[in-house]
N, C-alpha and C positions, 0 to 999 in steps of 0.2 A: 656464588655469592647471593645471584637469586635467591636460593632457594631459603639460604639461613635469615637472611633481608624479611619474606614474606614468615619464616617461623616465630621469627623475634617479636614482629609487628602484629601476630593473629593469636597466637598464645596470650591468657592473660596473665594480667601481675602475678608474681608467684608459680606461677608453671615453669616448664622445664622444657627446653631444647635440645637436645642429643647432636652430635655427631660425631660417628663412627666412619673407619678407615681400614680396609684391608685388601690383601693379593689373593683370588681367589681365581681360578679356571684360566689363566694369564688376562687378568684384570684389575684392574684397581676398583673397588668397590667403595661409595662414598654411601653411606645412611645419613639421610637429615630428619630426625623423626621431633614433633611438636606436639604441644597439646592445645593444637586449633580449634577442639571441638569437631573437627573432621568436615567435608563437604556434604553439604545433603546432596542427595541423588537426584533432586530440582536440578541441580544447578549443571549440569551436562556432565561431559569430556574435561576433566581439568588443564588439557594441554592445547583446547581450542581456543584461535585468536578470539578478544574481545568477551572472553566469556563474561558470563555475571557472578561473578565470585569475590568481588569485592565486600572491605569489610563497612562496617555502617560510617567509616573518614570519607571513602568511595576515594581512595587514594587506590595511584596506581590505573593503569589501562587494559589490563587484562592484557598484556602483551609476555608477559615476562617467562611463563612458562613455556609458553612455543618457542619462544626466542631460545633458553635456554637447551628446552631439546633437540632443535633443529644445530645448536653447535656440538651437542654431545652427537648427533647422528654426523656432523661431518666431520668428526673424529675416532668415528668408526664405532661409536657406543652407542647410550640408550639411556632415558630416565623413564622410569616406572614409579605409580604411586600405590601404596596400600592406604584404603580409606579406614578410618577405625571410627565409625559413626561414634559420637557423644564423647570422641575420646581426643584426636587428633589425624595426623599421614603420618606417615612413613616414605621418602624418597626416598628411591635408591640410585643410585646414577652409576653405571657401568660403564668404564672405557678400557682398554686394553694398554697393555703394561705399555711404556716407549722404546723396553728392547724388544719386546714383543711386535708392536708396529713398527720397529726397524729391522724385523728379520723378514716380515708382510712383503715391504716394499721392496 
């Protein structure tokens, strides 16, 4: 919810939010891709607490991306971003099927 929360809020008026869904390698694959304008490479690691990535509201505490991957890593997945300078990201969020992680454990 993150993630579409920050794409809604940084794309502007008339831009476009994606999200995409699929079973791939026994995963469930989520795409959140935006047309944020993309992060500049100023602005660090986008998954680090506190970072300075806020938009010019200054809304928001820079917490929300770590938060978010630290729950996808204890559910045995992963969020990765692709940056597309002057364009927007690309999240991808991989977690593994639930019959998948019930044959795991």
């Amino acid at each position: 919810m993150n993630l579409l929360h920050n794409g809604f809020k940084n794309t502007p008026a008339g831009g476009t939010v994606v999200l995409r869904a699929r079973a791939e390698n026994r995963n469930l694959v989520i795409e959140i891709e935006d047309e944020c304008g993309g992060f500049p490479e100023s602005k660090g690691e986008p998954f680090e607490v506190f970072g300075d990535r806020r938009g010019s509201d200054r809304s928001g505490l820079g917490l929300g991306l770590s938060i978010a991957r630290k729950a996808m890593r204890a559910h045995g997945g992963d969020i990765h971003v692709r940056n597309l300078p002057g364009k927007g990201c690309v999240f991808l969020i991989e977690v593994p099927l639930a019959a998948e992680a019930a044959r795991a454990s």
